[in-house]
C-alpha positions in Angstrom: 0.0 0.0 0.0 1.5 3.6 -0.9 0.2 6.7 0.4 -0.7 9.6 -1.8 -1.5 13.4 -0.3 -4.5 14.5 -1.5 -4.6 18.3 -1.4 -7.8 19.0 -3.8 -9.2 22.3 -5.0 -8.9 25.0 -2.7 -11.8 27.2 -1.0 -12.1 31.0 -0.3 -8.1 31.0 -0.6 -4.9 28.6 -1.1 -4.1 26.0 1.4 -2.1 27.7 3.8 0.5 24.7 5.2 0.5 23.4 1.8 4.1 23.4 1.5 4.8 22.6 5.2 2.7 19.6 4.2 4.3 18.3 0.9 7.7 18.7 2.8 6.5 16.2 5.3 5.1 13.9 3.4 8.1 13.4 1.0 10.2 13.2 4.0 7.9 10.4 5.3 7.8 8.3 2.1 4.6 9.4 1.0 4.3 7.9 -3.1 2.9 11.0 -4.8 1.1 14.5 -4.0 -2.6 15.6 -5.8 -3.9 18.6 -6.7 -7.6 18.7 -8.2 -10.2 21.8 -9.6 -13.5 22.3 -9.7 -14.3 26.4 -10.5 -12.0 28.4 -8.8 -8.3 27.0 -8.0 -7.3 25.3 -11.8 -5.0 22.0 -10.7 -1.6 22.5 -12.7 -0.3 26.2 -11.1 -0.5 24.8 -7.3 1.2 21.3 -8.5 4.4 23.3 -10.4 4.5 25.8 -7.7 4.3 23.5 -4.8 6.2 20.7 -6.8 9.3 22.5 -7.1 10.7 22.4 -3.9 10.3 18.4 -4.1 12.7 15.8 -5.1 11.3 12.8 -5.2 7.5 12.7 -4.3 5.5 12.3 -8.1 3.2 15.0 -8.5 -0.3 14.3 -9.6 -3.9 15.8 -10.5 -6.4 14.4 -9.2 -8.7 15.6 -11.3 -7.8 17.9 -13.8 -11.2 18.2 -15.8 -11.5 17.4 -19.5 -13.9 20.2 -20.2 -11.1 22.9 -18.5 -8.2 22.7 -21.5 -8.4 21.0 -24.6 -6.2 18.1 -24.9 -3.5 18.9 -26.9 -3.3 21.7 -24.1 -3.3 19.2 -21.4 -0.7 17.6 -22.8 1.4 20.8 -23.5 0.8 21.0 -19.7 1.7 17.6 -18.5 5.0 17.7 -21.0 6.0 20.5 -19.4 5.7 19.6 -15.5 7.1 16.2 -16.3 10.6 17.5 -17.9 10.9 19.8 -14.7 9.9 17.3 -12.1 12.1 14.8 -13.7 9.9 12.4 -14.6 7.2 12.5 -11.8 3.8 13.5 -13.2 1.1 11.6 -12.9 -2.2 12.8 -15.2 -5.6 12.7 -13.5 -8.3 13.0 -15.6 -12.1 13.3 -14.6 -15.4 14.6 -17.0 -16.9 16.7 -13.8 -20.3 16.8 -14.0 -22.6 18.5 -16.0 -23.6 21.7 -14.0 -19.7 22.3 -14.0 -19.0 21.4 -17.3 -22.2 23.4 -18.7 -22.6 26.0 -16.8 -18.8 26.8 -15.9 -17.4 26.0 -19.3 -20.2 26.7 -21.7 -19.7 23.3 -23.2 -21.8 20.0 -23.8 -21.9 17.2 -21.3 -23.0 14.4 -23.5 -21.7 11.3 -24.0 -18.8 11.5 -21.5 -17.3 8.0 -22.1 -16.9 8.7 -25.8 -15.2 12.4 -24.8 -13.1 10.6 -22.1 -11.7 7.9 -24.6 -10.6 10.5 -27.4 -9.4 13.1 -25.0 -7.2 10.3 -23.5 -6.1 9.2 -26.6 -5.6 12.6 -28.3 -3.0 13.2 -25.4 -1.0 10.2 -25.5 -0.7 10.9 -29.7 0.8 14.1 -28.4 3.2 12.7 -25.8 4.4 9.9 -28.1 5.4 12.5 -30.8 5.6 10.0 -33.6 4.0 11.9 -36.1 1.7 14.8 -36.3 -1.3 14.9 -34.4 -4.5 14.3 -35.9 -8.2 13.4 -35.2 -11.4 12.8 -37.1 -13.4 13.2 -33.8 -16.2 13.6 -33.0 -15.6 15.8 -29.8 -11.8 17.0 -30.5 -11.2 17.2 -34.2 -7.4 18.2 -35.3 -7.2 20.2 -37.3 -10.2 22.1 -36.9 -12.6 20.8 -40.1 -12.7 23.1 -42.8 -16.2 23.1 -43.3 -16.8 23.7 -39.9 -18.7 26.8 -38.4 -15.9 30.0 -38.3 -13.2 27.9 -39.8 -10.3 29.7 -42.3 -9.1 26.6 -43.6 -5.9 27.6 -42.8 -5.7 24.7 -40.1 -2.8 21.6 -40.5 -1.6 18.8 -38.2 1.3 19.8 -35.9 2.7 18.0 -33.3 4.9 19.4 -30.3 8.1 21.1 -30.6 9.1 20.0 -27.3 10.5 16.3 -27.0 8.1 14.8 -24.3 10.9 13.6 -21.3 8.1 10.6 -21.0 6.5 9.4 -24.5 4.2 7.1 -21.8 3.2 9.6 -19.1 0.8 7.5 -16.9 -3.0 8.5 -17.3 -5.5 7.8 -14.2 -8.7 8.6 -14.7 -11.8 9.6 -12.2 -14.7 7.1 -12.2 -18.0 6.3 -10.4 -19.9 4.4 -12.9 -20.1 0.6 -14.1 -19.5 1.5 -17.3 -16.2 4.6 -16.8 -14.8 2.2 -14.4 -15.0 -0.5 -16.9 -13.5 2.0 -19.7 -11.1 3.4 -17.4 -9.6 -0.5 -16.6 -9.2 -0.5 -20.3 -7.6 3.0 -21.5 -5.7 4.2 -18.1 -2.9 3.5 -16.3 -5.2 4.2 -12.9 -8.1 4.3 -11.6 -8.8 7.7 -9.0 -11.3 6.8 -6.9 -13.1 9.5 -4.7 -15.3 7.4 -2.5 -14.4 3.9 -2.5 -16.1 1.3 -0.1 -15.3 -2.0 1.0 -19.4 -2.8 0.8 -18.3 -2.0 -3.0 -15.1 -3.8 -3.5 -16.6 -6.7 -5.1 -18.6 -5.2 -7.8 -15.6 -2.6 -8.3 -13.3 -5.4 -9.3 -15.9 -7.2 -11.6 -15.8 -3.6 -13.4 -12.2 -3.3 -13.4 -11.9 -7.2 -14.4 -14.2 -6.5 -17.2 -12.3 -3.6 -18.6 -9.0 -5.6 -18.4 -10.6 -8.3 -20.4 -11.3 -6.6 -23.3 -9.0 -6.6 -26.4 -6.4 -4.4 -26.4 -6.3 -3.3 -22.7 -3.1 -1.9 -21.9 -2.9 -2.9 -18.2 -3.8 -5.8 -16.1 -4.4 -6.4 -12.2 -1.1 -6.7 -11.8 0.5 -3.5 -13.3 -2.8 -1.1 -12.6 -3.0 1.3 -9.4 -6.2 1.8 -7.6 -5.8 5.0 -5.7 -8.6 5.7 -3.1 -9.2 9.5 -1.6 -9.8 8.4 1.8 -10.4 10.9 4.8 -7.7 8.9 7.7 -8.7 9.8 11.6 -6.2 8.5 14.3 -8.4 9.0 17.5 -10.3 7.6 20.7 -13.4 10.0 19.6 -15.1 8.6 16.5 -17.9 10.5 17.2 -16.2 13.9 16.6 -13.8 12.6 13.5 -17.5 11.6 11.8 -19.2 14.9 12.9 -16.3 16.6 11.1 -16.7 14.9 7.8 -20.4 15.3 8.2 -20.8 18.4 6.4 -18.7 17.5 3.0 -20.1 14.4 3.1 -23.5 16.1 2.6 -22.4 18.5 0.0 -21.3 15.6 -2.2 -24.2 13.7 -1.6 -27.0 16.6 -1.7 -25.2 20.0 -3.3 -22.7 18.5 -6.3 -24.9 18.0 -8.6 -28.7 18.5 -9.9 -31.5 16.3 -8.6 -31.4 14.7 -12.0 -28.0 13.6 -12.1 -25.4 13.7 -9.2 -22.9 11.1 -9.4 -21.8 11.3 -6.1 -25.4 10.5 -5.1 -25.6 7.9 -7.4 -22.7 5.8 -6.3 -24.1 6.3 -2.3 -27.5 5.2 -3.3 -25.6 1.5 -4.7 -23.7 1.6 -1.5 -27.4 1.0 0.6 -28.3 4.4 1.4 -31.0 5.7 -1.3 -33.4 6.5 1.3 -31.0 8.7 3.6 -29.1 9.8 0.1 -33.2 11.3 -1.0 -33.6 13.2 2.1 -30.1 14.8 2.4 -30.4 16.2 -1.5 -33.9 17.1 -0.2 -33.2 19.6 2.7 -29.7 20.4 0.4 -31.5 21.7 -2.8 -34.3 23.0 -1.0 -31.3 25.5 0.8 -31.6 23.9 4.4 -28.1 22.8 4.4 -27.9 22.8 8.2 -30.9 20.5 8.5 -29.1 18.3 5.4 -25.8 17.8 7.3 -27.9 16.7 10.3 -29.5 14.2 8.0 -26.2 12.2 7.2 -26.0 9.1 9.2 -23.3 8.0 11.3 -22.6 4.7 8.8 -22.6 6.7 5.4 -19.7 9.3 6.5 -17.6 6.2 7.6 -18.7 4.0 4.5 -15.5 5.5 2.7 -13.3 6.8 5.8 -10.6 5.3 8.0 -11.1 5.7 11.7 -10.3 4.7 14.9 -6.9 4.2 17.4 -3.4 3.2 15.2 -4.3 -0.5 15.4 -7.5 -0.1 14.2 -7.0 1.9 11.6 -3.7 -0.4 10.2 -6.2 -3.0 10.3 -8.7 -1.0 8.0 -6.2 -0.4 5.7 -5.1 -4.1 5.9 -8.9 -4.8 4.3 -8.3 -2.1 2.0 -5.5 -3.1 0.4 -6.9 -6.9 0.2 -9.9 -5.2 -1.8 -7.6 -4.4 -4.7 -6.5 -0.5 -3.1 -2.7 -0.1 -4.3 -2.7 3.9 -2.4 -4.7 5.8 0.0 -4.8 9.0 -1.2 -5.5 10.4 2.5 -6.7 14.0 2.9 -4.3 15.2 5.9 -3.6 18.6 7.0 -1.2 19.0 10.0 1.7 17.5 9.8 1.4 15.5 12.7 -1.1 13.0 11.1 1.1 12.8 7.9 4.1 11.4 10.2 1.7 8.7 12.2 0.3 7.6 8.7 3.6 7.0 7.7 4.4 4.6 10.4 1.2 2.6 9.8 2.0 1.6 6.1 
């Protein structure tokens, strides 16, 4: 088991320790540091910044959106962070969801598992630099057609000036569903996922098995990391460590999406709780977010969180890692809890 810091997307302003926090980790053996985005911090500036006073630690997003940069931009990006890291980027890819996508970005959601296999394969065309870059589409034609609405014409097939250090950067991708985890077993390198759950871990790896199984699959079991964001509380009082997750837990479940499609609440509802998972987006859409976060239950905020004294949680992870997890991707900020993680892996 490795262990990843998860740093996310930032709120009203930047992380604060961030740095204090990254040096402790690396120091502590930690595998790799994450940055994400969602509409305010973007992923790549806090990564490079951050990144550069690091050695050894890879340096990850986790997600960087699809809808956010086209990929040939992406790929400019992730060229460029891995020849000045050294080699250490790790690209972590997610579609977001469609109130981000549409109402942040202005573009279509549809058919996200079509977009998420050309994007991904758009960007490793790049990175291999073999020839020039080119795509008949649908979502991310190169060049621009000719025909196209506002097109000159003028458009022809390039393909980077800078030598990728890495032709084979290493793609995880963010998935929820049957079907993306499925794709992502396939396509990716890695599989990000944001709330995993050992009531889960069975049909997970029947997904995952089924993407490994098709033809031309570039990874198996044994060569594919499953990277868990994981909120890890060392303490006596499990009662308080749930009561602080409460809150985020009902934002995901009841406020990141619409009532027609959140993903988030999706994946809780298979987990068991579609009657609790109902009420919370209730009260959360309805704008009674204090009587929402009351509504979570004890057993969903733990359903994908490690907690409890050091030997209990070692033992947690212990079932983690026999479910198939290869890092935790824990979501510490003090230093103190990134040193007593360290000792338990």
């Amino acid at each position: 088991m490795k262990l990843g810091l998860q740093l996310g997307y930032w709120g009203a302003d930047p992380i604060p320790n961030a740095p204090e926090l990254i040096a402790a980790a690396e120091e502590c053996g930690f595998d790799a540091v994450f940055t994400a985005e969602s509409w305010g911090s973007d992923a790549y500036t806090p990564l490079a910044w951050w990144g550069a006073a690091t050695s050894r630690i890879r340096l990850g997003t986790a997600v960087a959106q699809l809808s956010a940069r086209p990929p040939t931009s992406l790929a400019m990006h992730a060229l460029t962070l891995d020849h000045l890291s050294g080699g250490r980027h790790i690209i972590g890819l997610g579609v977001s969801g469609p109130q981000v996508v549409e109402g942040w970005y202005g573009q279509p959601f549809a058919k996200p598992l079509a977009r998420t296999r050309e994007y991904v394969q758009v960007v490793r065309d790049v990175l291999a630099r073999t020839d020039k870059v080119t795509n008949a589409g649908p979502h991310y034609p190169l060049p621009y057609p000719a025909d196209a609405p506002g097109a000159t014409g003028l458009g022809k097939p390039l393909k980077p000036i800078t030598h990728p250090l890495r032709a084979d950067i290493p793609i995880w991708l963010g998935a929820e569903g049957p079907k993306n985890v499925a794709q992502t077993a396939e396509i990716a390198d890695g599989w990000l996922a944001i709330f995993f759950s050992l009531g889960l871990a069975e049909q997970y790896n029947a997904w995952l098995d089924e993407g490994f199984a098709r033809p031309g699959a570039r990874r198996s079991r044994e060569d594919f990391e499953v990277a868990a964001t994981v909120q890890v509380v060392i303490t006596d009082d499990v009662a308080s460590a749930v009561d602080r997750y409460r809150p985020s837990t009902a934002l995901y479940v009841g406020g990141m999406g619409a009532r027609e499609k959140n993903f988030h609440a999706e994946l809780y509802k298979r987990m068991g709780y579609g009657d609790a998972v109902d009420e919370i987006m209730h009260l959360f859409l309805s704008g009674k977010k204090l009587e929402a976060i009351a509504a979570v239950p004890d057993e969903l905020v733990r359903e994908t969180m490690l907690v409890g004294t050091a030997d209990e949680v070692r033992a947690q992870i212990k079932e983690w890692e026999a479910a198939g997890v290869t890092m935790l991707m824990v979501t510490a900020r003090d230093v103190e809890t990134i040193r007593e993680l360290a000792t338990l892996v």
